[in-house]
C-alpha positions as a Markdown table, in Angstrom:
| # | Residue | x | y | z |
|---|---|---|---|---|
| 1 | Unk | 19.4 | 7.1 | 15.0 |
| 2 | Unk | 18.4 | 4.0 | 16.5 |
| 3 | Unk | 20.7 | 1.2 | 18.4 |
| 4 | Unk | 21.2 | -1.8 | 16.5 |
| 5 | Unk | 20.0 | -4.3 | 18.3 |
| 6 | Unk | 16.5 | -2.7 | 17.8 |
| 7 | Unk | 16.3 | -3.9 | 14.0 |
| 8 | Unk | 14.9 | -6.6 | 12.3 |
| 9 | Unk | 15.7 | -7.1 | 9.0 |
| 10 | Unk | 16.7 | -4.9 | 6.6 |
| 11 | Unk | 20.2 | -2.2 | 5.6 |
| 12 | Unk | 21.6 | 0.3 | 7.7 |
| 13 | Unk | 24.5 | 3.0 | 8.2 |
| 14 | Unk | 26.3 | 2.8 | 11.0 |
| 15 | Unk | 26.9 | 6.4 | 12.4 |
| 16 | Unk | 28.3 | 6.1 | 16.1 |
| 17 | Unk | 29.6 | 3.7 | 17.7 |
| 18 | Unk | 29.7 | 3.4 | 21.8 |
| 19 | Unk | 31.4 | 1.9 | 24.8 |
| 20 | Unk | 34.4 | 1.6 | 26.3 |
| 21 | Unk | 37.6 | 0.6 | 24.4 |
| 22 | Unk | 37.6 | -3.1 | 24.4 |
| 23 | Unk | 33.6 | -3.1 | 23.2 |
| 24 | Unk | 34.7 | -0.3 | 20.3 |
| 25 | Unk | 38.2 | -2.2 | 19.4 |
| 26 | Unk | 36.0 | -5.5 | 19.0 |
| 27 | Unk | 33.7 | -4.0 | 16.6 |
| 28 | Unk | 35.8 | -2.1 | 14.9 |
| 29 | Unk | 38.0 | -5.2 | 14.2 |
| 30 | Unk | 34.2 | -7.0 | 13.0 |
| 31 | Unk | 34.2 | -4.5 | 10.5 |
| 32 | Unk | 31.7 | -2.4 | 12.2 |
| 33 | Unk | 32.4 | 1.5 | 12.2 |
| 34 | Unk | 31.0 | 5.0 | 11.4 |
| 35 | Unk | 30.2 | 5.2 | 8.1 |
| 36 | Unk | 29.8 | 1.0 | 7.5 |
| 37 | Unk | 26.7 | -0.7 | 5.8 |
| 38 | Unk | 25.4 | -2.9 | 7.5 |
| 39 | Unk | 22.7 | -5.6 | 6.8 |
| 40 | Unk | 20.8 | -7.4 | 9.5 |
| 41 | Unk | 19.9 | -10.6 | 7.9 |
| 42 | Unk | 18.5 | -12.3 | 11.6 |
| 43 | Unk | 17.5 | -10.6 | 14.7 |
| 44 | Unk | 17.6 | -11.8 | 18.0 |
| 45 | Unk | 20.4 | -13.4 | 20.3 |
| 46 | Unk | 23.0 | -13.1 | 18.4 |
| 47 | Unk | 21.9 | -11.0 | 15.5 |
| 48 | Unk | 23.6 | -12.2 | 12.3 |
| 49 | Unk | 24.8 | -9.0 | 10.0 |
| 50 | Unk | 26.2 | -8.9 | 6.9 |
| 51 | Unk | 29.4 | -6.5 | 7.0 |
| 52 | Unk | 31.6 | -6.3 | 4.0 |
| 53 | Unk | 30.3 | -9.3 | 2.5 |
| 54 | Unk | 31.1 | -11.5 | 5.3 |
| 55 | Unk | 28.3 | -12.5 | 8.0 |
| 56 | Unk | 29.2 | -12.3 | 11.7 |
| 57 | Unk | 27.1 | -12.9 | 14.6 |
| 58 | Unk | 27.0 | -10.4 | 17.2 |
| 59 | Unk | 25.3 | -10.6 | 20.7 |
| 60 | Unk | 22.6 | -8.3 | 21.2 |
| 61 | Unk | 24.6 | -6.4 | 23.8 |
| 62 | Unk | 27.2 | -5.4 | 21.5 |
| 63 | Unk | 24.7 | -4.8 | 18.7 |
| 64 | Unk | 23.1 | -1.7 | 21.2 |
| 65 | Unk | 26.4 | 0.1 | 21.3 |
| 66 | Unk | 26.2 | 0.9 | 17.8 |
| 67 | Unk | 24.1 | 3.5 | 16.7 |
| 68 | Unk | 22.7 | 2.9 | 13.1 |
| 69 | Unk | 20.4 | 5.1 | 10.5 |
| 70 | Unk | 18.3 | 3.7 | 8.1 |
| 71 | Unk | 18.4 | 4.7 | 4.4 |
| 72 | Unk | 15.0 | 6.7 | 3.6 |
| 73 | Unk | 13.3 | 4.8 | 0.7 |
| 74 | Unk | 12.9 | 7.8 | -2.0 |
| 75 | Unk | 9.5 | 6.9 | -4.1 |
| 76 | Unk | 11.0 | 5.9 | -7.8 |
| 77 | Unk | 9.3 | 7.7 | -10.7 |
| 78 | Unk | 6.6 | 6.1 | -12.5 |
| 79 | Unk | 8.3 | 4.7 | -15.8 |
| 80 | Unk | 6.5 | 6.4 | -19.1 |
| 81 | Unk | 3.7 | 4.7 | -20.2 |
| 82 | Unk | 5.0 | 3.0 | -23.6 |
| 83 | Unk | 3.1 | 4.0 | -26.5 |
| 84 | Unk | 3.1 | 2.1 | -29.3 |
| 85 | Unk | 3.9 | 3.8 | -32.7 |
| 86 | Unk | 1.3 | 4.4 | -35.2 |
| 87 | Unk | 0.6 | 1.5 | -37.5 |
| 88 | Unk | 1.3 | 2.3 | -41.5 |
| 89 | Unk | 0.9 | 0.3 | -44.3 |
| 90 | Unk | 4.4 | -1.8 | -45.6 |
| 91 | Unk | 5.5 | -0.3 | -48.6 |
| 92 | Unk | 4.4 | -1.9 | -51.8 |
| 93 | Unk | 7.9 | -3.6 | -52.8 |
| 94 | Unk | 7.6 | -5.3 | -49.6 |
| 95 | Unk | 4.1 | -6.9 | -49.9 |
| 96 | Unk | 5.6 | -7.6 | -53.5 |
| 97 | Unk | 8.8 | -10.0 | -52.3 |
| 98 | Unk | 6.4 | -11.4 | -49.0 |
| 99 | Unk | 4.5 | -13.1 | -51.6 |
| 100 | Unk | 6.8 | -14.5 | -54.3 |
């Protein structure tokens, strides 16, 4: 886990949040919990998140009281290669109507 205030960019889970009540009640009522995704869309002073569809800025102090994972990127399977079906010959009666 990482603080908040030490991302860039990107998605995150918010797993703990710290301080003393007045810091915790002010980001819980921003949205920002355990559990919460969260998506850091600016860094810097304030950061600007993305918390249930609604963007917030937060102040960078605030933003290090909450304790954030990031999702680990699984690789995605390589698709099958496409292969293309065996060519055949149209069927006489076809070739027959194609060139009336």
């Amino acid at each position: 886990m990482v603080p908040l205030s030490q991302m860039s960019r990107g998605i995150a889970v918010c797993r703990q949040v710290e301080g003393d009540g007045t810091h915790t009640t002010r980001l819980k009522r921003l949205g920002i919990c355990e559990g919460r995704s969260l998506e850091v869309m600016q860094a810097g002073d304030p950061m600007i998140l993305r918390v249930i569809g609604t963007s917030i800025g937060l102040s960078r102090q605030l933003a290090s009281l909450v304790l954030v994972e990031t999702p680990v990127a699984h690789p995605t399977p390589a698709p099958h290669p496409v292969v293309p079906a065996p060519f055949t010959k149209p069927p006489a009666e076809l070739l027959a109507t194609a060139k009336q």
